[in-house]
C-alpha positions in Angstrom: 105.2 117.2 95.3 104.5 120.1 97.9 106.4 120.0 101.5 103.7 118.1 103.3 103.8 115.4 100.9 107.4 115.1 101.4 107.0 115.4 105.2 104.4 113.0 105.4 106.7 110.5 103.8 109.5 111.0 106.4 107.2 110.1 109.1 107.9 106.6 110.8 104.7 104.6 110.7 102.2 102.9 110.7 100.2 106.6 111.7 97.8 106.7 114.3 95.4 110.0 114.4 93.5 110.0 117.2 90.4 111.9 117.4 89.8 111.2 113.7 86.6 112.2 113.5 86.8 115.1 114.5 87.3 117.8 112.3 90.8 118.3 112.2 91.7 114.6 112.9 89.3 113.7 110.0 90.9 116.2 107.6 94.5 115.0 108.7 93.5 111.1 108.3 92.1 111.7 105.1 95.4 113.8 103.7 98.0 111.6 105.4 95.9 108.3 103.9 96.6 110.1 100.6 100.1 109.4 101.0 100.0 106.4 103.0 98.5 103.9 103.3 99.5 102.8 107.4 97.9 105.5 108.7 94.6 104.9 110.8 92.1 106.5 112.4 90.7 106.6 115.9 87.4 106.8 118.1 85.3 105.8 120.4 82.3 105.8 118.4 80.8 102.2 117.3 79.8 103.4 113.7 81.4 105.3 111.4 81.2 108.8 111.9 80.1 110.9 109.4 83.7 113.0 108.6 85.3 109.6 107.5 82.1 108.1 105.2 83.4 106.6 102.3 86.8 105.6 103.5 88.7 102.4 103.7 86.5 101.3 107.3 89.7 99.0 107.5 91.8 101.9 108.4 89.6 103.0 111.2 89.4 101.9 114.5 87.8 101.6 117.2 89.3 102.6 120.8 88.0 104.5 124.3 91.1 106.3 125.0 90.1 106.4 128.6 90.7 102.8 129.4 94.1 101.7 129.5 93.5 98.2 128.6 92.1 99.4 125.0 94.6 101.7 124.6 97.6 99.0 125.3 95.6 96.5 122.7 95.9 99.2 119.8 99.3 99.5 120.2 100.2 95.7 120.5 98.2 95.3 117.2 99.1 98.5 115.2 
């Protein structure tokens, strides 16, 4: 098991990366959802974007961090 693993682990969850299409989010979501499995993935975008094709579509969400009222509903549900 390599140190990220390990860290990944230690991290109190469930794991919310937003920006997770983009390219680093996407890369981060997919190697923390390795390890994990309450980790989730945000944007704004109403369909899947194409960084995170062919992953759980239950792990990612949908949220315009720019309004305050979506952004409070994510955390009351996650």
């Amino acid at each position: 098991m390599n140190d990220i693993t390990v860290e990944i682990r230690k991290l109190r969850g469930p794991i919310v990366v937003f920006g997770g299409c983009g390219f680093l989010g996407a890369n981060m979501f997919r190697k923390i959802l390795s390890v994990r499995e309450d980790c989730y993935a945000i944007t704004h975008r109403p369909f899947i974007p194409w960084r995170l094709v062919g992953l759980d579509q239950s792990k990612i969400l949908r949220c315009d961090v720019n309004r305050k009222d979506q952004v409070e509903q994510l955390f009351r549900d996650y």
